[in-house]
N, C-alpha and C positions, 0 to 999 in steps of 0.2 A: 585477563582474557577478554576479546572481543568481544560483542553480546549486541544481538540484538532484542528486545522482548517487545511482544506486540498482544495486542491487546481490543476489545472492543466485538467482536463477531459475535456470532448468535442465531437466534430466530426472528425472522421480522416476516411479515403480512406482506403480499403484493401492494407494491404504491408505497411502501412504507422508509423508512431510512434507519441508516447506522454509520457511526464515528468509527473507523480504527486509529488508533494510535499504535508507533512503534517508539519503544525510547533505545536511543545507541551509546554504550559504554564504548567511543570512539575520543581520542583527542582530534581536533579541526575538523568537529565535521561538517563544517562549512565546505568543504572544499569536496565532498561527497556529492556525486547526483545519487539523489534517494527516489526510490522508486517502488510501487506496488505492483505484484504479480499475483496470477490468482488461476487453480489447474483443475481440472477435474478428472476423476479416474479416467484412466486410459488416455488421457490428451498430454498435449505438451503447455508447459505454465506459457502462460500467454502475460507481457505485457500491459497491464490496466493505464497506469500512468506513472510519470516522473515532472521532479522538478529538481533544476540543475541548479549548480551553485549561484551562478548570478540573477534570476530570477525565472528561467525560461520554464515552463511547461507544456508538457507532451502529454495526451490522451488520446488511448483506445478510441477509434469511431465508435463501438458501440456504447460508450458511456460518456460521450462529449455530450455537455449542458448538463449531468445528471451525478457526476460525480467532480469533486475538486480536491486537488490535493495541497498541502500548505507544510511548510518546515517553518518549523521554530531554531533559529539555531545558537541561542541563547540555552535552550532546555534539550539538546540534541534532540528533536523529538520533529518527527514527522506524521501527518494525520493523513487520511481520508474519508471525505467527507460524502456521504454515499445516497442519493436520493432517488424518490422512483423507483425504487429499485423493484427487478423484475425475476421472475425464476431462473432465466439463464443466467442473473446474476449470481444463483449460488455456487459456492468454489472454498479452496482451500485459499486464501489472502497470503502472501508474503513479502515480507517488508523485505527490501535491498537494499545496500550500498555500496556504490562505485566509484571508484576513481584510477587515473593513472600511475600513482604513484604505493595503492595499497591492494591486498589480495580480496577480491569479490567478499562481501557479506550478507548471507541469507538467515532468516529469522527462523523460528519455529512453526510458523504458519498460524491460523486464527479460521477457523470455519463459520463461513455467512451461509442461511438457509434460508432462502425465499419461499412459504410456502404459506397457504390457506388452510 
């Protein structure tokens, strides 16, 4: 069975930072643009960022310079790398992946709390 399991949320201090990791029980997933989403009660998941199979990456305006994302695709494993981070940054995290030729996969989600 597919899986994605993600990892790394918490608490962290304004100004402060945090790693997710997701790891995916996928074969080629190279071939997947992996991507982090992130929602908060009552909104729609928005977006944070992706990186697609040949190297490109896409981020959110509000977290361009502050957040980066990086795939390993040796270890299927996709991270985010999250700094500065600020209270609107707290959200429910979830890992994706995409492609053309397989049915969408979403993780469990990971909660980040920014808070003093």
């Amino acid at each position: 069975q597919v899986q994605l399991v993600e990892s790394g949320g918490g608490l962290v201090q304004p100004g402060g930072s945090l790693t997710l990791s997701c790891v995916a029980s996928v074969s080629n997933f190279w071939i997947y643009t992996v991507s982090w989403y992130r929602q908060t009660p009552g909104n729609q998941r928005e977006l944070v960022a992706s990186a697609r199979p040949y190297g490109t990456r896409d981020y959110a305006d509000s977290v361009k310079g502050r957040f980066t994302i990086s795939r390993d695709n040796r270890e299927n494993m996709v991270n985010l790398q999250m700094n500065s981070l600020q209270p609107e940054d707290t959200a429910m995290y979830y890992c994706n992946l995409k492609s053309s030729s397989s049915p969408e996969i979403w993780g469990q989600g990971t909660q980040v709390t920014v808070s003093s």
